[in-house]
N, C-alpha and C positions, 0 to 999 in steps of 0.2 A: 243375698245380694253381695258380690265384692266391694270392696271398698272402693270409693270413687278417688282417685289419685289428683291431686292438685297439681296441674301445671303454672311454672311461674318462672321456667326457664334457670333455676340457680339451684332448685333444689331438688332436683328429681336425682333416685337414686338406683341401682341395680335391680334392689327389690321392688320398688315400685314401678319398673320398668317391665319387669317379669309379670307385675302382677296386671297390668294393661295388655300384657303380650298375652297373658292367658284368657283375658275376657271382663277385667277392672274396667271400667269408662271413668274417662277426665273431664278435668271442669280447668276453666279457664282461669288465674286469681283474677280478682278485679284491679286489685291495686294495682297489678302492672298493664293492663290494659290502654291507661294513660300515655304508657310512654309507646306503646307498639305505635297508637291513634298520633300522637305527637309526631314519630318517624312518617308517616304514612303523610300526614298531614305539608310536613316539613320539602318532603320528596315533589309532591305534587303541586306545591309551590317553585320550586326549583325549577319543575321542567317548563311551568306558564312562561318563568322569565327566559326561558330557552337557552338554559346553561347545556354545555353539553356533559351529559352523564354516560360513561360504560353502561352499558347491557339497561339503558330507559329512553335515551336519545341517540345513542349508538350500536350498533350489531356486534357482535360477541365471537370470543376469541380470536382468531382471523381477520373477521369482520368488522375489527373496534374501531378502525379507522373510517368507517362510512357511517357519516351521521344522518338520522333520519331528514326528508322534507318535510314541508308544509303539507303537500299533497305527492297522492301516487302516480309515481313514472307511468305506472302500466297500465294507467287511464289514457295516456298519449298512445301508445302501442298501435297501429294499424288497425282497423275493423274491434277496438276493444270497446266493449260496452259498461261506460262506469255500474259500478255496484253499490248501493249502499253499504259499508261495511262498516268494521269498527277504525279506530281510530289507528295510525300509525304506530302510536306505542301500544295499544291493546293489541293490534295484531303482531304486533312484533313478540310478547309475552307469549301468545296464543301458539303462534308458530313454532317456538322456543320449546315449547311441552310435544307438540302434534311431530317435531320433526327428531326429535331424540329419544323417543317412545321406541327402542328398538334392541332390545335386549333377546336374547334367545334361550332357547333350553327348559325344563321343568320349571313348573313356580314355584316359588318360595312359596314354605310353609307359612301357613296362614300367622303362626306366633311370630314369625321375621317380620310378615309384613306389616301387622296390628304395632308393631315395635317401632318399626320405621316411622310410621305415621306419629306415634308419639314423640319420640326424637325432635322431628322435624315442627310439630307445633312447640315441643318446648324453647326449641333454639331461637325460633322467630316467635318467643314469646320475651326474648331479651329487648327488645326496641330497637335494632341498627339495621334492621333488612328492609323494611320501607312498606311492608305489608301490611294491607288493612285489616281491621278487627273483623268484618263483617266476614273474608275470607277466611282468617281464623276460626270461626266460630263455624264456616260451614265444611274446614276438618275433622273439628271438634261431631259437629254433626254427622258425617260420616263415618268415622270412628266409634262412636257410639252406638248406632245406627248397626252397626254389624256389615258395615259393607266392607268389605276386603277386596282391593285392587288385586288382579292376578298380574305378578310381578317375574318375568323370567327372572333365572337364576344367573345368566352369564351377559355381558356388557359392559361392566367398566372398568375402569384404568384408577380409580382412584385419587384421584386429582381432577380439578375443577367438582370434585365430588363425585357425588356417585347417580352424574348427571344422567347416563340413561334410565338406570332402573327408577330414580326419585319420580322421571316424566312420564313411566306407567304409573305412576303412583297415585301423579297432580292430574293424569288426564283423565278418570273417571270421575274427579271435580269436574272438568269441562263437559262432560256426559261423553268421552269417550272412551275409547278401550274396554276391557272387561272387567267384572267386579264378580265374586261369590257373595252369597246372600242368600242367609237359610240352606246353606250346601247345597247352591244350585249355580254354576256358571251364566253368567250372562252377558249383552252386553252394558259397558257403564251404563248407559243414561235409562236402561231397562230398569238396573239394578237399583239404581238412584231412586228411581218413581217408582220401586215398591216398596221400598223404605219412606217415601214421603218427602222426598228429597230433589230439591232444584241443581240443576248445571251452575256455575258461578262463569260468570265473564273476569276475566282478567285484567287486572290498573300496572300502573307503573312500578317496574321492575317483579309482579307479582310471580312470573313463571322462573325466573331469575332465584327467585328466593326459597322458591316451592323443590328446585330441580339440583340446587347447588350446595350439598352440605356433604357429611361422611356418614349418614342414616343408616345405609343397607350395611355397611361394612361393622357401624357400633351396633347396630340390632344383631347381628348374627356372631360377634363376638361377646355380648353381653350373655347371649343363652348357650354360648360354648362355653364360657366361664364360669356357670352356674351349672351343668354339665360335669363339666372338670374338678368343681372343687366336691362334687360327690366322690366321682370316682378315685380323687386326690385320697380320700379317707378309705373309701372301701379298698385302693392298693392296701393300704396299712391291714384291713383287717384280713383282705388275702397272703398278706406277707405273714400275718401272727399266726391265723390260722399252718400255714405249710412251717413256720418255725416249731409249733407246736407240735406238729405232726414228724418232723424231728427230732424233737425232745433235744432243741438243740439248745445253746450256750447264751445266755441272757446280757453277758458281760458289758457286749459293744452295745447295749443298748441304755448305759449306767449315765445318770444326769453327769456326775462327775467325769467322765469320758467326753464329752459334749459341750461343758464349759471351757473344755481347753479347744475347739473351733469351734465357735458359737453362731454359724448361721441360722440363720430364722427357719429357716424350714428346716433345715436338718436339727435340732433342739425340739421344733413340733413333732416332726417323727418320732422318733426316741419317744418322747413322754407318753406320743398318742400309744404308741406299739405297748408300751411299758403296761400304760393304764389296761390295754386290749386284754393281753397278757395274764394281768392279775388274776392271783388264784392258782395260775397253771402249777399243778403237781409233776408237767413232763420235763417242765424245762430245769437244764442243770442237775439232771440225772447223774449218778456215777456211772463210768463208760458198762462197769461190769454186771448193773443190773440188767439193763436192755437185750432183752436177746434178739436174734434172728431168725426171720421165719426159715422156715422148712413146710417142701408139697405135704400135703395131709396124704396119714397112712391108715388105715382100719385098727395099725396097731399105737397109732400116735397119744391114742387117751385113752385109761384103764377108768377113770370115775365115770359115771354116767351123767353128772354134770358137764362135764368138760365133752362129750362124746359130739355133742351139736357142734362142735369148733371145726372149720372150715378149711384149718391149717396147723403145722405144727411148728414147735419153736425148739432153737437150740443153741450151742453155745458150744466152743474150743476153751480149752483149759491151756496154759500157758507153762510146759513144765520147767521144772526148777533150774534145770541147765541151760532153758533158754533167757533166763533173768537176767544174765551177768551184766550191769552196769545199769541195770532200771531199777535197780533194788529200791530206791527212793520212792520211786512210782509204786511199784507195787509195796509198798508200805500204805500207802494209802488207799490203792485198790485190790481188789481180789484179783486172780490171775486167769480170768475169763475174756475171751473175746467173743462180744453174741453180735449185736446190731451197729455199735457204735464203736469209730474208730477209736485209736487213743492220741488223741491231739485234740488240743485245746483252744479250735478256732473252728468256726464253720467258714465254706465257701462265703465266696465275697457275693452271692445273690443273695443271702440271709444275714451276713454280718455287715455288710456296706450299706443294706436296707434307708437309715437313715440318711446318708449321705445324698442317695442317689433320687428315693424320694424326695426327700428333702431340698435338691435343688432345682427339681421339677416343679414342688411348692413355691416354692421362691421365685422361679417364670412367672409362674400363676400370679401370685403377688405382686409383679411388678406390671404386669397387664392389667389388673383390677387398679392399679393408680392410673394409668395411663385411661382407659375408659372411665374410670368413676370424673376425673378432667375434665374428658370426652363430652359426658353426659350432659354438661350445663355451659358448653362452650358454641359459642357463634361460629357458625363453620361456612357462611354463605358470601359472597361477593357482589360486588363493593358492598363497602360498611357504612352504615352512616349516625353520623356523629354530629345530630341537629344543632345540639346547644355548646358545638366547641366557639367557646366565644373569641378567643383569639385568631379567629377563623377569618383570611383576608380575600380566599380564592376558593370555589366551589370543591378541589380535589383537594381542598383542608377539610370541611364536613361529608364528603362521598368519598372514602379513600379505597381506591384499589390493592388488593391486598394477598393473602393466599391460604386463609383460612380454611378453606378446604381442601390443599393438600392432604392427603390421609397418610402422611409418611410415619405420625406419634402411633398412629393405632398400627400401620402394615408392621412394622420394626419390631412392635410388642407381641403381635400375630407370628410372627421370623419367630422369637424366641419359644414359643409356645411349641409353634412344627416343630421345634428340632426337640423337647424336650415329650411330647406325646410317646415317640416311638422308644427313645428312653426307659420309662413307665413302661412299656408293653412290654421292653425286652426283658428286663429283669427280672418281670412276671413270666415270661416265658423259659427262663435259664434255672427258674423255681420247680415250675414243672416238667422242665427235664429231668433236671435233678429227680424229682420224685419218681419218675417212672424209669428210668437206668439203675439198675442193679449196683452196678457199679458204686454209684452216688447216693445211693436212698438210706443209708445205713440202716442194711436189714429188712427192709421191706421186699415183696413179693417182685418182681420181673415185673413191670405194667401194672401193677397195683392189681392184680389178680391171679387165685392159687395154679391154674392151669394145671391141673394134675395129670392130664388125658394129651397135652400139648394139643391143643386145639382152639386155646384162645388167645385173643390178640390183647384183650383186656383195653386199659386205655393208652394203648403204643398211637393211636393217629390223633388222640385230641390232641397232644404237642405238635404234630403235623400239622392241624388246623392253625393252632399259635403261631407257629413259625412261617406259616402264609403271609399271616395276617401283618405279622411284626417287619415283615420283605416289603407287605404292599403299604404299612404307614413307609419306614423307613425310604421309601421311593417316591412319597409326598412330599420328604420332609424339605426337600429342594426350598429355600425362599422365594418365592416371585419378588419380594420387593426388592431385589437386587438386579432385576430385568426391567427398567423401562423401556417403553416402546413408546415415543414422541407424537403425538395426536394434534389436529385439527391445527394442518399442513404448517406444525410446527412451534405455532404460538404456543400451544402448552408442551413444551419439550423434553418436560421431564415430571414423571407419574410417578406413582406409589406402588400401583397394585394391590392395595390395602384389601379391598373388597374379596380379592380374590384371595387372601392368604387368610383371610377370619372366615370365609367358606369354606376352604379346606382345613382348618381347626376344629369347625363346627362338626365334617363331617370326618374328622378325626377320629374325635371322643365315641363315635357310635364303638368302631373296632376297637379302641382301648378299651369299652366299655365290655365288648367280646371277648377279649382277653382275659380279662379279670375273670369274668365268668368262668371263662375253661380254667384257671387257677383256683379259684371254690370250689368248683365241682372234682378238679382231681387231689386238692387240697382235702377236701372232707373223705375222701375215698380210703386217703392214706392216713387222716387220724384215724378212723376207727380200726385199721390195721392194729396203727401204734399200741393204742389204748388195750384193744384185746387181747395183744400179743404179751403187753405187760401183766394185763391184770390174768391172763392166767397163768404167767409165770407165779404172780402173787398167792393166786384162791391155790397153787400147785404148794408152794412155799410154805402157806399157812397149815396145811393138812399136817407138817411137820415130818412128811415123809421124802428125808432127804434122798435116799435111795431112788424115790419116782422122779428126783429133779436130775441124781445124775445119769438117768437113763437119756437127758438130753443133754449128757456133754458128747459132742461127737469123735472126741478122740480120748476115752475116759482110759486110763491105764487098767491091766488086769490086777488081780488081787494077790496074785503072785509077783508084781514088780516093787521094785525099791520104793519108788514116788507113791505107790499105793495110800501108805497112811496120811502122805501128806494130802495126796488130792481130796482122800476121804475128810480129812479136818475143812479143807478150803470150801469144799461143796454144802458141808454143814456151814459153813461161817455165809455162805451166800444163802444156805435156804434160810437164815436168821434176819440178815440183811432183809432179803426180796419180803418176809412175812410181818416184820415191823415200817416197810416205806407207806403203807396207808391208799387206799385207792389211788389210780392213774387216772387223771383226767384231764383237760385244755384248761386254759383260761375263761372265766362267766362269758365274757363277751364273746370268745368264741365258740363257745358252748351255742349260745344263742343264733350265733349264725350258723351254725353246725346242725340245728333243730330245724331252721327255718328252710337249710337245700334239703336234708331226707324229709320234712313235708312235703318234698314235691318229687323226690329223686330218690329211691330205694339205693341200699349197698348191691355194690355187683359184685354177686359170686361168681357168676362166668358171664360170659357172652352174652350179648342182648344187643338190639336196633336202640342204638345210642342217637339215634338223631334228635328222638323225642325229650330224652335225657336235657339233650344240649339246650333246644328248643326251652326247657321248662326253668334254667339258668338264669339263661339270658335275659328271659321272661323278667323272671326275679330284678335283674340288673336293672334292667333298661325301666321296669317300674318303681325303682328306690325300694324295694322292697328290705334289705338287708339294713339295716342300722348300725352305721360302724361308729359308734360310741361305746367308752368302759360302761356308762352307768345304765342300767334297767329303766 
């Protein structure tokens, strides 16, 4: 059984909110039950004496200025036949839910919706919305109960709350609209009475408090944040992984580097990468050991160990006359050019890494304060404030207010879109990188021998990337800089909050895609790296310097001047390359690097990559990957 999650309106937290969204049931505290009963109690007094209150004795929004009668007008009507009905203010609550139930589009996924519902009992479990226990307790009961309100996805403006979708929410209380239960559609009050569960009638301001909060918008940015701070890690472990695969320069990633701008997320990067990392034997290579591949030839390997190799590798030797003025450099390196340039920086999508994750982290971060706020804050209107004893005039304890603007959450939702496709892109400029010749230092055309020119290798997963990163970047627009004035004006200026932590939410799906296509062409081209090094090395070790400089490609003849000198340099590398010790990544990427060929074999050539893709994403989208240093 999950844990049963305490509401008590102050203390609910991300994770406890995930853990109701996934199928936890609540319980109500007792101790604050008092004060909900006391609010409820307080309100119901108030309207006896015939104060007049917003949205309990008066109609809402527009309509504040028309206060309820005694009796109904439209019992006078021509030919109208009184009804017994409920009372002025209950139908006025009633109506409130029955007339704003109008939301369109797909439903929210059952985890939004189970979220919402919690939200919204926790909020009006603070005591200021005027709701009674008994209606508490039969959300609490439906909640528990497994009935899920089917809640379109599109309808509000984010301001006065996220008053349409809350009134599919509160109206299968009323036994309207539809509910799932036991993954079966139905209608509410079907779904209610198979659950064992009555309709509730509505008291004073009860639909008011049910319909007017920022639920939908903190439910779906709560499980985009939890979402995101996965993916937040696993960029890091697709970023070490493809540095890896590199063999690229460790430098900019040095805590000391980092203290001198010490943002919060960029210092968490660096150290996470750092820890990722540990172990790696590629990184910080000398330029002159790494060689470059070369298409496999029949004549490429003379051992028969080596004759299974797929590819061949080699390397330019750098002659004497062309030193003039590097002599320093090559004091410290051999005078080979194989895979890696000679400059002492990688591109800014491997060396910026911390930076630019890093201030995508820190979005992240300043969203997680604004919701974790969110989570235990009164979002409904009017407020009320029983025991303000200094209180001389009823709009001193009912105060109208605007607690449900969702402007804290939309603004925090703004910085997130713009920093999503961020994340995507520089995971995309990775894998450029790895598949451009050009850029790959040394690696194969598309991360595949192509010997026959007949394969495309992985040249279209950066295609896919690059869709992907166009159609976040054309989300990243903010709606909350667009209001649109509603409910012919009185609310005249909105948030859009709802609508910008839906497109967050369904953000992280393709950033989540992203990454993936960065694993997967990530791990393609470490094991290039790795084998290209390690049989320069098993070549090196044989101590047969003659078979290494059969892979220099412009080796002088044995008749030229430079002759003895290349011949010494080429021994001084087979000496190097058979004392550097196996090539290998970092533990942690090692382990991720185990976990995609469990699913994803290396491509020698060509193959229906959908499946490939398919078996990634899989991975992704199940947390399967672990992007932590430790085991």
């Amino acid at each position: 059984m999950s844990q049963t999650i305490l509401l008590d309106g102050q203390t609910l937290t991300r994770a406890g909110l995930l853990a109701v969204a996934r199928g936890a049931p609540v319980a109500l505290d007792p101790a604050q039950l008092g004060k909900v009963r006391h609010a409820a109690d307080f309100l119901a007094a108030q309207v006896r004496r015939g104060e007049p209150i917003y949205g309990v004795t008066t109609g809402f929004g527009s309509n504040a200025d028309k206060l309820l009668g005694a009796h109904r007008l439209r019992d006078e009507l021509p030919g109208a036949v009184p009804q017994a009905e409920a009372s002025l203010p209950e139908e006025l609550q009633r109506n409130l839910i029955l007339s704003h139930a109008v939301c369109v589009g797909r439903p929210l996924a059952p985890e939004v919706v189970r979220a919402m519902l919690a939200i919204r009992i926790n909020t009006l479990m603070r005591g200021h919305s005027g709701i009674r226990v008994e209606t508490l307790e039969a959300l609490v009961a439906m909640l528990n109960a497994g009935v899920v309100p089917v809640v379109p996805e599109k309808g509000s403006v984010g301001a006065s709350g996220d008053l349409a979708p809350l009134s599919h929410l509160a109206i299968v209380l009323l036994g309207g609209g539809e509910a799932c239960y036991r993954g079966e559609r139905l209608p509410g009050a079907e779904a209610l009475a198979r659950a064992g569960l009555s309709p509730v009638r509505l008291s004073f301001k009860e639909g008011l408090a049910l319909n007017n909060g920022t639920a939908q918008m903190l439910a779906t940015a709560v499980l985009a944040l939890d979402t995101l701070q996965y993916l937040l890690d696993l960029a890091d472990l697709a970023a070490a992984m493809t540095l890896d695969a590199f063999a690229g320069r460790s430098g900019a990633l040095s805590a000391e580097v980092h203290a001198l701008r010490p943002h919060p997320g960029q210092v968490a990067v660096a150290g996470h990468v750092r820890d990722l990392l540990a172990g790696s034997t590629l990184l910080d290579i000398p330029y002159h050991l790494v060689p470059r591949f070369r298409p496999w030839t029949a004549e490429a390997w003379r051992v028969p160990e080596d004759q299974a190799l797929a590819f061949d590798i080699g390397w330019d030797w750098v002659p004497v006359n062309q030193r003039h003025g590097r002599e320093a450099f090559y004091s410290r390196f051999l005078p080979f050019k194989g895979g890696k340039k000679h400059q002492p920086q990688d591109a800014y999508c491997l060396r910026c890494m911390p930076q630019v994750h890093g201030a995508v982290r820190d979005a992240w971060a300043q969203a997680c304060r604004v919701v974790d706020i969110e989570l235990n804050a009164v979002t409904d209107n009017p407020l009320i404030f029983p025991d303000h004893v200094d209180a001389r005039f009823i709009e001193e304890q009912v105060i109208s207010a605007g607690h449900f603007h969702g402007m804290p959450l939309a603004l925090a939702m703004s910085y997130l879109k713009a920093a999503i496709p961020v994340l995507a892109s520089i995971a995309e400029r990775r894998i450029a990188k790895l598949v451009d010749p050009a850029t790959n230092d040394g690696l194969p055309a598309f991360l595949t021998g192509n010997e026959d020119g007949t394969d495309s290798g992985l040249m279209i997963v950066q295609y896919t990337a690059a869709a992907l990163v166009n159609d976040l970047a054309t989300r990243a627009h903010p709606a909350s800089v667009y209001s649109v004035p509603t409910s012919a004006n009185a609310e005249d200026h909105v948030s859009m909050g709802t609508n910008e932590a839906r497109h967050v939410l369904e953000m992280t799906e393709d950033l989540g895609h992203v990454l993936a296509l960065e694993l997967y062409v990530a791990g393609q081209a470490l094991d290039y790296r790795q084998e290209m090094l390690n049989a320069a090395r098993r070549l090196a070790m044989r101590g047969d310097w003659q078979a290494l400089a059969g892979k220099i490609a412009n080796a002088p003849r044995e008749d030229h001047p430079q002759h003895p000198v290349f011949v010494a340099e080429v021994r001084a590398l087979t000496e190097a390359l058979a004392a550097a010790g196996d090539f290998h990544a970092g533990a942690a990427v090692r382990r991720a690097h185990a976990l995609l060929r469990g699913q994803v074999s290396f491509l020698h050539r060509d193959r229906s990559l959908d499946g490939d893709v398919r078996r990634v994403v899989k991975l992704v989208r199940q947390r399967r990957f672990e992007p932590a240093a430790t085991s």
